[in-house]
N, C-alpha and C positions, 0 to 999 in steps of 0.2 A: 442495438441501442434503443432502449424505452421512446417511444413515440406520444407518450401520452400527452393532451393537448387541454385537455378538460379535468374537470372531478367524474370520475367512476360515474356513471350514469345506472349501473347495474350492478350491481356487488353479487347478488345472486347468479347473477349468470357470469360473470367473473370466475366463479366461486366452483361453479360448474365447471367449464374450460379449462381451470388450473386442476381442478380431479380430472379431467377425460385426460391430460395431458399428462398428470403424473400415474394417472393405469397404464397408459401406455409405455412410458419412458419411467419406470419407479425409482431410479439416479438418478432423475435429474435435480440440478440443485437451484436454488428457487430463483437465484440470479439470474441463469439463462432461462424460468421459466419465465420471469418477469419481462427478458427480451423479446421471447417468442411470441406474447401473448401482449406487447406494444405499452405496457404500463409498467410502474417503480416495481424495484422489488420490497419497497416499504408497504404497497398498498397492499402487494399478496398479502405481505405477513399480517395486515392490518385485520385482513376477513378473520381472522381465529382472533380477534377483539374480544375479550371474557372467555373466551378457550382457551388458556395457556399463553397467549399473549397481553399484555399490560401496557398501556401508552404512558409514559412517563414524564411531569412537569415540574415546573421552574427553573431553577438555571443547573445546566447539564453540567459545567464544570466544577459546582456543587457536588452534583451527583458522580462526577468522574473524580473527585477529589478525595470519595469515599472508597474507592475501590479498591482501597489495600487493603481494609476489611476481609475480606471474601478469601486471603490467602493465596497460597499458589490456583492460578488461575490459564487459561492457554489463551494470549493474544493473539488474534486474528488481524491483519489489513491484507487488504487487496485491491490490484484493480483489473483490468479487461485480460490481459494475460496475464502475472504473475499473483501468486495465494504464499503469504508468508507466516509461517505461523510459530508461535516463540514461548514456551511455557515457565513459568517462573512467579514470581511474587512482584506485585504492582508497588515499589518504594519511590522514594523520595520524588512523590507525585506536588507540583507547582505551577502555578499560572501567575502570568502577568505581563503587561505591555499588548502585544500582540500574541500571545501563544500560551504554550506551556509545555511541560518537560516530564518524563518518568524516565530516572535515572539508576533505576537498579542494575544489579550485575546481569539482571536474565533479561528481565524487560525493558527496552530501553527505544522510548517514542520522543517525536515532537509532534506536539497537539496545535493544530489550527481553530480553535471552537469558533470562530465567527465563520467557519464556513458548515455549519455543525446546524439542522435545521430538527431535529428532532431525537428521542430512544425509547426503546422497549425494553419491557423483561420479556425472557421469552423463557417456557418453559415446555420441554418437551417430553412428555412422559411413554410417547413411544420406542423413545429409543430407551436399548436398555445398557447400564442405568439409564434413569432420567437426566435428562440435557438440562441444565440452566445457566442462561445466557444473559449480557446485556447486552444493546445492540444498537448503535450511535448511526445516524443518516444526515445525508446535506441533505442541502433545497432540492436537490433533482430525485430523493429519494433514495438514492445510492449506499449502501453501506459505506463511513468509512471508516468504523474499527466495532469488533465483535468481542468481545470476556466470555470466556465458559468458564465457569467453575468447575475447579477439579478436585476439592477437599470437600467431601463429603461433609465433614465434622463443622464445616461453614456453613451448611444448607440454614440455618436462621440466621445467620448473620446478613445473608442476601433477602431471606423474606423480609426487614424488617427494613433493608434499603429500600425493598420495591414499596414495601410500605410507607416508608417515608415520602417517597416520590412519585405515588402514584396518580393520574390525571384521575378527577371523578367529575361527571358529571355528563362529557363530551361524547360525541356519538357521531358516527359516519365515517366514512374515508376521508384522511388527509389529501388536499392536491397539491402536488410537486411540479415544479417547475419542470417541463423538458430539459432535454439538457441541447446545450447548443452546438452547433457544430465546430470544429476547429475554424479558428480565422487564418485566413491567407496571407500568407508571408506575404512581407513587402519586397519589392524587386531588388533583388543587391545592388543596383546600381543608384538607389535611395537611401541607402546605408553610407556613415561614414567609417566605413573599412579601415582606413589607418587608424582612426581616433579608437576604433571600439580594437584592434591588434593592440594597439600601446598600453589601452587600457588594460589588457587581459595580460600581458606583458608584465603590469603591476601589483599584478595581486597581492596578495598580503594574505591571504586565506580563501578555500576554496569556498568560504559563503561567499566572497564577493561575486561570483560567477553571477548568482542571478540577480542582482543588482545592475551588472553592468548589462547583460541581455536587457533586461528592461530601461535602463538609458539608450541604449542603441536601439531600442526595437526590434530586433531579433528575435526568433524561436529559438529553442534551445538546439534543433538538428542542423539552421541557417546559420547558428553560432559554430558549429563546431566546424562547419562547412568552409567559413570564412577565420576560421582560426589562423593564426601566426603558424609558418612554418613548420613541422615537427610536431606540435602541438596536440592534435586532433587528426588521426587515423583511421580510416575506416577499414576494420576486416572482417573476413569473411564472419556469418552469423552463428557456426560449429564453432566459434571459440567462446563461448558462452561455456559452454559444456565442456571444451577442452580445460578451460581455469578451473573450472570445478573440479575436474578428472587432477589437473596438478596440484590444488590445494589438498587434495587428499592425499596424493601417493607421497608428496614431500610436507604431509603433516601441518602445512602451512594459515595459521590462524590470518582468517577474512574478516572482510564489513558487507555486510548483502544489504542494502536500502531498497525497500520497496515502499512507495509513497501509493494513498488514494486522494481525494480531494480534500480531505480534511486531518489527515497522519501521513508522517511517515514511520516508520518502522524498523527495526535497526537488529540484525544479529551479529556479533562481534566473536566469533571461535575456527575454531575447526568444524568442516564437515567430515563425514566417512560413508554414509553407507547412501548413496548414490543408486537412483533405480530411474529407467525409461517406461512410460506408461501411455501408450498410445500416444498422441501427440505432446503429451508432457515430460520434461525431464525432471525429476524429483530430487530431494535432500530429503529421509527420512531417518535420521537420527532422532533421540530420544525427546530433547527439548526443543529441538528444532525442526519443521518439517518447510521445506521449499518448491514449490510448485509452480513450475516456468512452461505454458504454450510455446513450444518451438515455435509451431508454422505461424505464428505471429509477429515474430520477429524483421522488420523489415529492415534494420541498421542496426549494427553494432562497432560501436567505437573504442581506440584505445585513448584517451583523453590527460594531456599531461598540464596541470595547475599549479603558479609558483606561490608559495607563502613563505612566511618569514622561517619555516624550517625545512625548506628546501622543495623540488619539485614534488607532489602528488598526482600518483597515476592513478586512473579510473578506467573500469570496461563498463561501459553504457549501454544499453538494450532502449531501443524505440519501437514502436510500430509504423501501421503507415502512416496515420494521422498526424506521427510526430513527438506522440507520446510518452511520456518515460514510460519502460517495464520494469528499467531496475536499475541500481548502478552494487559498482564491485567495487573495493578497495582491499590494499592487505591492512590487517589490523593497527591501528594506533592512536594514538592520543594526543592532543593539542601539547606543542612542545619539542615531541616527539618527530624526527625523521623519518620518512617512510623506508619499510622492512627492505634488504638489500633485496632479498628472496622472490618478495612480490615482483619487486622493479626488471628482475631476469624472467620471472613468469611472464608477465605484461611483452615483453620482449618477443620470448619464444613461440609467442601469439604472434606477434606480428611476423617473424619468418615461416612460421608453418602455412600464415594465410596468404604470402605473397605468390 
């Protein structure tokens, strides 16, 4: 976790330590160089300021409003363990109230922009092709949604966005807030236990879940802990992998959410071509690539929510801190009952982990 406490006092010597660091390790990816080295990973990027990186201004959901322009493009969100990554055309992109929406058949997010403190262009021209990117950060500096451009035949249709939104004048490193540490559950015995069961009892839709956490005051792993009967499951954390091994062999179209602080991120199909990579277990099909930290996984739940079309099951991934990595569903639609298929998967999870 970035330690930074101040603004960069040294950009050059920053600038240094993040080269000695990348001759030594040449994979590493700027995210953990940014852990190792106690600052955001907005600030790395920041030092290549007029080399290939662009700070970009006014209002980003302006600028995120434009990005169906640019065509088929590869969305990136992440956060400490999982990398989700989903390529397709950025449509029926919307904001308002509190959020916004990109509701295409490939890409399909919910945008938080109030938690959204900054973006870049970013242009890579050492990779080859050339990388171009845009690159959305909160307050604490943190990515939390990245665009590449993948249609060649758009490279000006993106200079002319960075053009339109390019910061001019500014100069220095941005400072970003540390980021804080998880807060402390409150003791279950300070909880109203029946009130927040009955409550979860009544759902009507599985958005009400975090609603009611936050009237109760609960965490999301204290929530699941204090669940109604039957409810909320915990097994072993190989059934992560095992769902994924059965969505594949029985063909079985999913929902993979991976959330960072300011997206979540949504793939809705089938997996197939499944790979293990030193501590990651992957989904590397064509549009979709999934990138899950085993040894990060500290809980995993089977998690069941009633709404008005019947129960939905979830498999949960946290860490230690408490954190979502991810959640599972089998595929569907508001309206719609969940798949019989999923509901026997989710099952056979739990007898294998008992």
């Amino acid at each position: 976790m970035p330690t930074q406490t101040a603004p960069i006092a040294d950009p050059e010597l920053l600038a240094t330590q993040w080269r000695d660091l990348l001759e030594a390790e040449p994979k590493l990816r700027i995210r953990d160089a940014a852990d190792r080295l106690g600052v955001s990973e907005a600030n790395l990027l920041e030092l290549s300021l007029g080399r290939g990186v662009t700070r970009l201004s006014g209002s980003l959901t302006d600028l995120f409003g434009r990005v169906g322009e640019l065509g088929r493009c590869m969305a990136l969100t992440r956060n400490e363990a999982a990398v989700h990554e989903r390529t397709g055309e950025y449509q029926e992109i919307s904001f308002g109230g509190h959020g916004g929406l990109v509701l295409g058949p490939d890409i399909d997010l919910r945008l938080f922009p109030k938690k959204w403190s900054t973006a870049y262009a970013v242009i890579d021209e050492e990779a080859k092709p050339t990388r171009r990117s845009l690159q959305f950060f909160d307050k604490n500096g943190l990515a939390a949604h990245k665009i590449y451009l993948r249609d060649e035949e758009k490279v000006e249709a993106f200079n002319a966005l960075v053009s339109d939104f390019s910061e001019e004048g500014a100069a220095g490193l941005t400072y970003f807030e540390p980021r804080k540490p998880a807060k402390d559950e409150r003791p279950d015995v300070e909880i109203d236990i029946s009130g927040f069961q009955e409550a979860w009892l009544g759902m009507k839709d599985t958005h009400d879940f975090f609603m009611i956490c936050h009237k109760f005051g609960v965490s999301r792993t204290q929530a699941l802990r204090l669940a109604p009967e039957g409810h909320a499951l915990e097994v072993a954390n190989h059934s992560f992998r095992n769902a994924l091994e059965k969505a594949r062999d029985g063909e079985l179209p999913i929902m993979v959410f991976v959330s960072s602080a300011g997206v979540i991120q949504i793939h809705t199909g089938p997996v197939k071509k499944l790979m293990e990579y030193g501590d990651w277990f992957n989904v590397m099909d064509p549009d979709f690539n999934l990138h899950v930290l085993e040894t990060a996984i500290a809980s995993t739940w089977i998690v069941r929510k009633p709404t008005e079309d019947g129960i939905v099951t979830s498999l949960e991934l946290f860490d230690a801190e408490g954190e979502s990595i991810l959640l599972m569903f089998g595929a569907r639609k508001p309206g719609k009952p969940e798949l019989p298929e999923w509901t026997r998967l989710t099952e056979e999870l739990l007898q294998t982990s008992s």
